[in-house]
C-alpha positions in Angstrom: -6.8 -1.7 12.1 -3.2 -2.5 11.1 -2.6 -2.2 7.0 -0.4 -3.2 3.9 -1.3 -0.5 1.2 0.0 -2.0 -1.9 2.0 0.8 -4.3 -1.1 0.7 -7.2 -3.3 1.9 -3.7 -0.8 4.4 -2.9 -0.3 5.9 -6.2 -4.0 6.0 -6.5 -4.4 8.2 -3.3 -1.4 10.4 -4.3 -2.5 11.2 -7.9 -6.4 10.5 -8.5 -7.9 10.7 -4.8 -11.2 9.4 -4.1 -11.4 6.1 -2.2 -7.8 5.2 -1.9 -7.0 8.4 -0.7 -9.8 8.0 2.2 -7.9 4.9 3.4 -4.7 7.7 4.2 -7.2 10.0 5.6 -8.4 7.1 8.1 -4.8 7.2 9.7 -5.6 10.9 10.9 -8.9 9.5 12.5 -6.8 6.9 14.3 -9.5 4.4 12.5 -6.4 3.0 10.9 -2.5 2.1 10.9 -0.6 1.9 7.8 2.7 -0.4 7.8 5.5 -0.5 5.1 8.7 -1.5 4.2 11.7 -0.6 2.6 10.9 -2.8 -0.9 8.1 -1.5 -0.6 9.1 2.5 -0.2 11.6 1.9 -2.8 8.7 0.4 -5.6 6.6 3.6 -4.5 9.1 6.1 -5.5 10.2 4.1 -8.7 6.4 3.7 -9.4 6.0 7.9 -8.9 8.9 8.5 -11.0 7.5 6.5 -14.0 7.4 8.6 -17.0 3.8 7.8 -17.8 3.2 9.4 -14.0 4.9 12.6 -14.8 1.3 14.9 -15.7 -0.5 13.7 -12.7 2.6 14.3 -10.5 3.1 17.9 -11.9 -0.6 18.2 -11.1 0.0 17.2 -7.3 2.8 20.4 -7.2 4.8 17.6 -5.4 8.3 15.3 -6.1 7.7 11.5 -5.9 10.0 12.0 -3.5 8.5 14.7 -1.6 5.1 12.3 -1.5 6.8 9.0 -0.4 8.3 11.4 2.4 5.2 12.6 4.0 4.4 9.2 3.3 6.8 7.6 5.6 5.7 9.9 8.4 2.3 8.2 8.2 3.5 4.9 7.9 5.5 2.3 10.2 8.3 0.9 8.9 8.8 -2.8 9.9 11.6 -5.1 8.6 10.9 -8.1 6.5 11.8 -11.4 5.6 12.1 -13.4 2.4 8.9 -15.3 2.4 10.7 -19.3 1.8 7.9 -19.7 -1.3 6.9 -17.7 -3.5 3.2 -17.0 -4.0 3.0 -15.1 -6.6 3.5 -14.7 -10.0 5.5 -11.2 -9.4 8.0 -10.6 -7.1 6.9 -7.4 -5.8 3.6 -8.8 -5.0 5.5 -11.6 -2.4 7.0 -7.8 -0.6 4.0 -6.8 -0.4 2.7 -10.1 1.7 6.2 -10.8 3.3 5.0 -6.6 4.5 1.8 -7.8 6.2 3.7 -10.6 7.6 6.1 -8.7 9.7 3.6 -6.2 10.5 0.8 -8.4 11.6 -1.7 -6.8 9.7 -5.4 -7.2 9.5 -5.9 -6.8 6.1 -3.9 -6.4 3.0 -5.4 -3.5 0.0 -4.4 -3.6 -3.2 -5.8 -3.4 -6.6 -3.6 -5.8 -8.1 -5.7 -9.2 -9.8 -3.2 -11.1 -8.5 -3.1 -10.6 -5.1 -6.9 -10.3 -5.3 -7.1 -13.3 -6.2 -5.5 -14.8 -3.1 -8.4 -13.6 -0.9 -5.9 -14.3 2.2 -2.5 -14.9 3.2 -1.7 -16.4 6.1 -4.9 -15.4 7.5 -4.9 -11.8 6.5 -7.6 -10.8 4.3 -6.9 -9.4 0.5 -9.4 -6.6 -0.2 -9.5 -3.4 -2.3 -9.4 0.3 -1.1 -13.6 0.5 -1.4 -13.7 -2.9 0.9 -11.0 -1.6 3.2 -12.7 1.9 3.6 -15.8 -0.2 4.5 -13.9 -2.1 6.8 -12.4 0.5 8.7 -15.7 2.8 9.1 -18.5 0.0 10.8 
């Protein structure tokens, strides 16, 4: 199964675990393939680096850097194009899609209401991390 981790998953899995942190694991199981971009490796380490991030990080014994490295090794990178509309109400959200585009993913994860909300883009599902775990494990 080919997936878009959006960064909210991704921080999720790298600081608190639990189910979004399964969906990394499932790439070791071959039960999954994680595709990214560039916009969207750059947001992750901006995201890590947040100063409201900087306890959990500590906790993790690891550099937001050091994360979105071991990060990249797990993921393919694929190169993306402006989408020629915008869908939605953020910007980084649209990376995110223009991601799953170019990578011809099966599903999209995120926890953000706004992409949530979509349900599907261009025929590729919107789910969270519990759905996608589900997904990836029948």
């Amino acid at each position: 199964m080919r997936c878009v981790l959006d960064t909210n998953v991704l921080v999720s899995a790298f600081l608190w675990g639990g189910i979004p942190a399964r969906l990394i694991e499932l790439t070791s199981e071959s039960e999954m393939q994680l595709y990214t971009s560039r916009a969207l490796l750059d947001e992750l380490v901006e995201v890590l680096q947040r100063r409201k991030f900087t306890r959990p990080m500590q906790a993790t014994g690891f550099t937001a850097n050091q994360l979105v490295s071991h990060y990249r090794r797990l993921a393919y990178r694929v190169t993306t194009r402006q989408l020629t509309q915008r869908i939605s109400r953020d910007a980084d959200d649209d990376q995110v899609l223009a991601c799953a585009l170019a990578a011809k993913a099966d599903l999209i994860v995120s926890g953000d209401r706004d992409l949530l909300t979509l349900k599907v883009f261009g025929n590729i599902p919107i789910v969270t991390a519990a759905e996608a775990v589900l997904l990836a494990t029948k």
